[in-house]
C-alpha positions in Angstrom: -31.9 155.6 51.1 -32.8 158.9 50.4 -33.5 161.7 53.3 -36.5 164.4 53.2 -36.6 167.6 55.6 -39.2 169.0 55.6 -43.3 166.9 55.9 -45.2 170.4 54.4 -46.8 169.6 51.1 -43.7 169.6 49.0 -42.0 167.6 51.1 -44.1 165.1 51.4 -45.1 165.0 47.4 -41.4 164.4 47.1 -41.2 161.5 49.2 -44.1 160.1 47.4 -42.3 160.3 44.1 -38.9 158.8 45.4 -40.8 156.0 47.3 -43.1 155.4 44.1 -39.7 155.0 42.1 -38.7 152.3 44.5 -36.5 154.1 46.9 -36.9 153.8 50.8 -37.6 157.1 51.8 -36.9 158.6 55.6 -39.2 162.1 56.2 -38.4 164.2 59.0 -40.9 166.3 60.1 -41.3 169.0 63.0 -44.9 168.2 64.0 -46.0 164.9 65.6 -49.4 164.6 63.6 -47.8 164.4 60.8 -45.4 161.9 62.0 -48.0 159.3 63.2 -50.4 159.8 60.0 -47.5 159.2 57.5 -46.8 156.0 59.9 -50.3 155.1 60.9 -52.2 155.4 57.7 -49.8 156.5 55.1 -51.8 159.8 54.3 -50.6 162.9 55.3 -54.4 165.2 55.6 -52.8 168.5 57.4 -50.7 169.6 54.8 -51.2 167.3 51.3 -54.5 165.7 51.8 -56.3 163.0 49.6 -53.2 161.4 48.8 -52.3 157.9 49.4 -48.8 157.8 50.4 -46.4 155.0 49.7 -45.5 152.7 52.1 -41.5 153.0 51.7 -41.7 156.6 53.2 -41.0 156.3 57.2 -41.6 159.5 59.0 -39.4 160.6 61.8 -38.8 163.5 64.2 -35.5 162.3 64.7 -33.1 163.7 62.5 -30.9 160.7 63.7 -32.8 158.3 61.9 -31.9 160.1 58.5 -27.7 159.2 59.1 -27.4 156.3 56.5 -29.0 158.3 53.6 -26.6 159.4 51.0 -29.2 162.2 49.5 -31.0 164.9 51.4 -34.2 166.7 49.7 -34.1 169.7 52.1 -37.4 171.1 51.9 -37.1 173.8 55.1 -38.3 176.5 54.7 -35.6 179.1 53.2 -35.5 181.6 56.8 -34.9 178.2 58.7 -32.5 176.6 56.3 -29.1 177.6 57.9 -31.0 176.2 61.4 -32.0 172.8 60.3 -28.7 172.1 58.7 -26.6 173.1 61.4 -28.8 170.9 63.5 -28.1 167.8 61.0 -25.9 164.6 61.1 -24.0 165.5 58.0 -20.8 164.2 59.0 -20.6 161.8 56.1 -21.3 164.3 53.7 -24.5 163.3 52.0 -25.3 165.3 48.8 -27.7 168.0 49.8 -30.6 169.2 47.3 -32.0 172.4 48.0 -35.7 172.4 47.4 -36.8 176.2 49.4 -36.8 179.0 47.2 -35.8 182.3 48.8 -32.6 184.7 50.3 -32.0 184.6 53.6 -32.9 187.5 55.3 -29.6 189.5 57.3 -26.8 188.1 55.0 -28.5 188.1 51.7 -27.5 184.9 51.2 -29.1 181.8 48.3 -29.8 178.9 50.0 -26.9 177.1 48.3 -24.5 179.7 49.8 -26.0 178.9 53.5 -25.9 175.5 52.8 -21.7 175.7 51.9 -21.3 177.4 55.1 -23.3 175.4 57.8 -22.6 171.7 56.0 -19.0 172.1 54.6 -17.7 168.8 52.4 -21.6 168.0 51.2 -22.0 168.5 47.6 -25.0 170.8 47.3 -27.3 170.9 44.0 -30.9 172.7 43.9 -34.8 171.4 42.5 -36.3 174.7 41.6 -39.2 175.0 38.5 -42.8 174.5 38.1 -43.8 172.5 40.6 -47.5 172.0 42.5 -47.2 169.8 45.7 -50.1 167.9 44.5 -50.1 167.7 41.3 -46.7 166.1 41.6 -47.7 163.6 44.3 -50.3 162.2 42.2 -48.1 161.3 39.5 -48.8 164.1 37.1 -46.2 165.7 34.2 -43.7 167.6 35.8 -40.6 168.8 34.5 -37.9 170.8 37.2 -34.7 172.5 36.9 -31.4 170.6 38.8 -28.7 173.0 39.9 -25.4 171.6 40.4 -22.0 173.3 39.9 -20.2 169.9 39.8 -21.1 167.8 36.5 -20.6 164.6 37.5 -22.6 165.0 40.9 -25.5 166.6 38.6 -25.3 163.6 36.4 -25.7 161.2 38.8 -28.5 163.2 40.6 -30.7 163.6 37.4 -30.4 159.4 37.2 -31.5 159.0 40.9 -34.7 161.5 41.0 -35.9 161.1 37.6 -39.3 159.1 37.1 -41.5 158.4 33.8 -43.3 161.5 35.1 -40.8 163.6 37.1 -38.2 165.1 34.2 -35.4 167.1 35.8 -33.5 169.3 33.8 -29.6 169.5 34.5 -27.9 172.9 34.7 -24.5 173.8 36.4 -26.2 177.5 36.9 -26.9 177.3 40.9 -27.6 181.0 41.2 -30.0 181.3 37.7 -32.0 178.8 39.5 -32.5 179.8 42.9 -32.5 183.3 42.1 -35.6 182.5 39.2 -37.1 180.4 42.2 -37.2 183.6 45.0 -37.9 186.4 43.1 -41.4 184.5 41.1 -42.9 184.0 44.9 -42.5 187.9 45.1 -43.8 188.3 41.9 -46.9 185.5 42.6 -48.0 188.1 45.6 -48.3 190.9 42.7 -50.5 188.7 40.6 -52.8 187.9 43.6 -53.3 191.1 44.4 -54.2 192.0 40.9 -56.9 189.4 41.0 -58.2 190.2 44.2 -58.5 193.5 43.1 -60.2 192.7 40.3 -57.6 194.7 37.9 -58.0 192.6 35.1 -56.2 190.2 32.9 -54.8 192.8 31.0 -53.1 193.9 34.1 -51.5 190.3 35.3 -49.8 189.9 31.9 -48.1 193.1 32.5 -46.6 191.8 36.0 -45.7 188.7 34.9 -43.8 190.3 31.7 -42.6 193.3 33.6 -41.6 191.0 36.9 -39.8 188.9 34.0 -38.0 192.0 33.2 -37.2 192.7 36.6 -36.1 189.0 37.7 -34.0 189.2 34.4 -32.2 192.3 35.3 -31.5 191.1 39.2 -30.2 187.6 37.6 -28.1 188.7 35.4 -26.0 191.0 37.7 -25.7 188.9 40.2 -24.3 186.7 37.6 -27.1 184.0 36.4 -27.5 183.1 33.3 -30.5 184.5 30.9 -30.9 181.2 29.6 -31.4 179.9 33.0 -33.9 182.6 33.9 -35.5 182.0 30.7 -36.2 178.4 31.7 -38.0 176.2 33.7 -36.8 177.5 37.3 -37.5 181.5 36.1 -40.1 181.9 33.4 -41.4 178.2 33.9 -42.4 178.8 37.8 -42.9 182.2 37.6 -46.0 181.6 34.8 -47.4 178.5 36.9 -47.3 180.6 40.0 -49.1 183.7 38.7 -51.5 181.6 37.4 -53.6 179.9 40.1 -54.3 179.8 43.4 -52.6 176.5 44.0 -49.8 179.1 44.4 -49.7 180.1 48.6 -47.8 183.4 47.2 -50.7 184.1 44.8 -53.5 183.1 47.1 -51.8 185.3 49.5 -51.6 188.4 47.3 -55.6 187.9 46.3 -56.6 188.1 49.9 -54.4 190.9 50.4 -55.8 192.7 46.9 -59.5 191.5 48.4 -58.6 194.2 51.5 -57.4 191.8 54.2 -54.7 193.2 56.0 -51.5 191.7 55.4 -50.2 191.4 59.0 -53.7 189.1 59.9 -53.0 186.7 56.7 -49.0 186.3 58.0 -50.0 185.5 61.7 -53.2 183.1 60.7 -51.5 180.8 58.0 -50.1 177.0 58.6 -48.2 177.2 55.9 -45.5 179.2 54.4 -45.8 182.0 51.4 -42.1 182.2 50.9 -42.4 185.4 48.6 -43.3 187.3 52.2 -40.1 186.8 53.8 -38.3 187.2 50.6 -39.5 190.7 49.6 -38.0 193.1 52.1 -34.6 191.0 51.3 -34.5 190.7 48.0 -34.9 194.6 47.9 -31.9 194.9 50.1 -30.2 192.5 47.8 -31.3 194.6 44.4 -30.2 197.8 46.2 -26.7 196.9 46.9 -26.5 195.0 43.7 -28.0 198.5 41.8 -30.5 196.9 40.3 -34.0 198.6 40.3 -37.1 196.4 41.0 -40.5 198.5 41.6 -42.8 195.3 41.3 -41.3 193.5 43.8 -41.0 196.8 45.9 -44.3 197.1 45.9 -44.9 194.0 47.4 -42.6 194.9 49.8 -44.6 197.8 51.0 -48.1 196.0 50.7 -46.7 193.6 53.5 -44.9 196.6 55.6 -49.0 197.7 55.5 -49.1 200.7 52.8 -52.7 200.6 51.2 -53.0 198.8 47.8 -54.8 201.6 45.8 -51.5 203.6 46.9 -49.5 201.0 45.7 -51.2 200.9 42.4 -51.2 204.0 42.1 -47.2 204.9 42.3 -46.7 201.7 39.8 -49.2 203.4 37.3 -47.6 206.8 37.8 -43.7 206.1 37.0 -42.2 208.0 34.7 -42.6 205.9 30.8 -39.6 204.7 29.4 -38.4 202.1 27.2 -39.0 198.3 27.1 -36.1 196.2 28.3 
C-alpha cells in the first residue's frame, strides 16, 4: 500500500497514478470535503476537478489509517513539512518521498534535511521536475526527477512509481533536485509578473536564462550538481513553470505584474504558490552561502510590497557585466 499526504491537486494526481497502476492507495487530507468526495464519488472538484478518480484511492483524515504503507508521497506543503511528519506514525520506517518544493523558512533547511531530523531511520528520496497536477492525473507524458542518496532504495522506488506514462528519472543528487525544484517557483513569480505587465516575450526569455544562471550559481555552491540542475528537476520545471498559467507561482506573479497587491493575492488564495514563502528564505540562504541572486530578490521585494515599475527598474539599471 502506498501512503499520500497531502489531498491538494498534486496529491491527489499522484494517488490517481499509483491507484491507476494497481496499487491501493490511502490519501490523507486536512479538509473533510475533500475526504467525503474522494469516498463518495471518487472526484475530488475543490482542488483537481473534472477528474475521475480511481476507486483504489481511500481518503482519510486519520493519519492512523496510513500505518501499514511502506511508501509515503509527502505532498505538504514545504513550511508545514517538519509539522506533518512529526505528527506521523513512522515508527516502522516507511520510505519517505518528498514531493514539496521549497526551504524551510528559520533553519534554511531542504525538505530532505527536515525530513532526516523529524523521521530518523526512514529512507528519504525526492519527486521533483515538470510536473502539472492535471495533466498528470489524466494520464498524460510526464517525465520527473527521483532523488535518492541510497542506490538500491532509488532502484527499487523508480520500479514502484513508474507507469507507461509516468517516467522517473533516478539520481543520487538529493540537493540538485530540491534545490532546481525551490528556486524555479521563485523564478515562475518573475515570469508572471513580466506577463502581467505586459513586458514582452523578449523580456521572459531573459528571466528564465538569467534565473537559470542564478539557480546554477546557488546549486552549485551549495554543492548540487550542474547536471542535475541542467535536467528535469532544474531547467525542465523551471521552463514548464514560466510558461503557463497552470503554474500557481506564475499565475501569482501575473496578477501581481497586473497591479494587485501582493499581500490581497497571499490572504485570498486556497491554494499554495510555494515560490512566496520560499523567496525571503532562499535570499537568506544565497546570502550566507555568498551567492548573489537579484531575480529572485526582486521577487522578494515585490511580495515585501515595493512597487513593480521600481522593481523593474533596479533590475534594468545594474551595472553590465559578463555572461556566466
Amino acid at each position: 500500500m502506498i501512503a499520500v499526504l497531502g489531498g491538494g491537486a498534486w496529491g491527489t494526481a499522484l494517488a490517481q497514478v499509483m491507484a491507476r497502476g494497481g496499487e491501493d492507495v490511502r490519501l490523507w487530507a486536512r479538509e473533510p470535503e475533500v475526504v467525503a468526495a474522494v469516498n463518495d464519488t471518487h472526484a475530488n472538484p475543490l482542488f483537481l476537478p473534472d477528474v475521475a478518480l480511481d476507486p483504489r484511492i481511500v481518503a482519510t483524515a486519520d493519519m492512523a489509517a496510513l500505518a501499514k504503507a511502506d511508501v509515503w508521497l509527502v505532498v505538504a506543503p514545504a513550511q508545514h513539512l517538519r509539522t506533518v511528519l512529526a505528527a506521523a506514525p513512522v515508527a516502522h520506517h516507511p520510505i519517505l518521498v518528498l514531493c514539496a518544493k521549497g526551504i524551510e523558512t528559520g533553519t534554511l533547511a531542504l525538505m530532505a534535511e527536515v525530513a532526516a531530523e523529524v523521521a530518523p531511520g526512514c529512507p528519504v528520496a525526492v519527486l521533483s521536475g515538470p510536473t502539472f497536477a492535471g495533466e498528470v492525473a489524466r494520464g498524460l507524458p510526464t517525465a520527473i526527477t527521483l532523488a535518492c542518496a541510497d542506490s538500491d532504495v532509488g532502484a527499487a522506488l523508480v520500479k514502484r512509481l513508474a507507469r507507461p506514462a509516468f517516467r522517473p528519472y533516478l539520481t543520487d543528487d538529493v540537493t540538485g533536485a530540491e534545490i532546481g525544484g525551490a528556486v524555479k517557483n521563485v523564478l515562475a513569480i518573475a515570469c508572471g509578473v513580466v506577463v502581467g505587465r505586459k513586458l514582452g516575450e523578449n523580456a521572459r526569455a531573459a528571466i528564465i536564462s538569467r534565473g537559470f544562471a542564478e539557480m546554477l550559481r546557488f546549486g552549485l555552491a551549495r554543492g548540487a550538481r550542474a547536471e542535475t540542475l541542467t535536467g528535469l528537476s532544474g531547467l525542465g520545471d523551471l521552463v514548464l513553470t514560466c510558461g503557463s498559467v497552470q503554474s500557481r507561482n506564475m499565475s501569482l506573479g501575473v496578477a501581481i505584474g497586473e497591479g494587485q497587491p501582493a499581500s490581497d493575492l497571499l490572504a485570498n488564495r486556497r491554494t499554495v504558490a510555494e515560490g512566496a514563502a520560499t523567496a525571503p528564505v532562499l535570499l537568506a540562504a544565497a546570502a550566507a552561502t555568498g551567492v548573489e541572486m537579484p531575480i529572485c530578490a526582486g521577487v522578494a521585494t515585490l511580495l515585501g510590497g515595493a512597487a513593480v515599475d521600481t522593481v523593474i527598474g533596479a533590475l534594468l539599471s545594474r551595472p553590465l557585466r559578463s555572461e556566466g
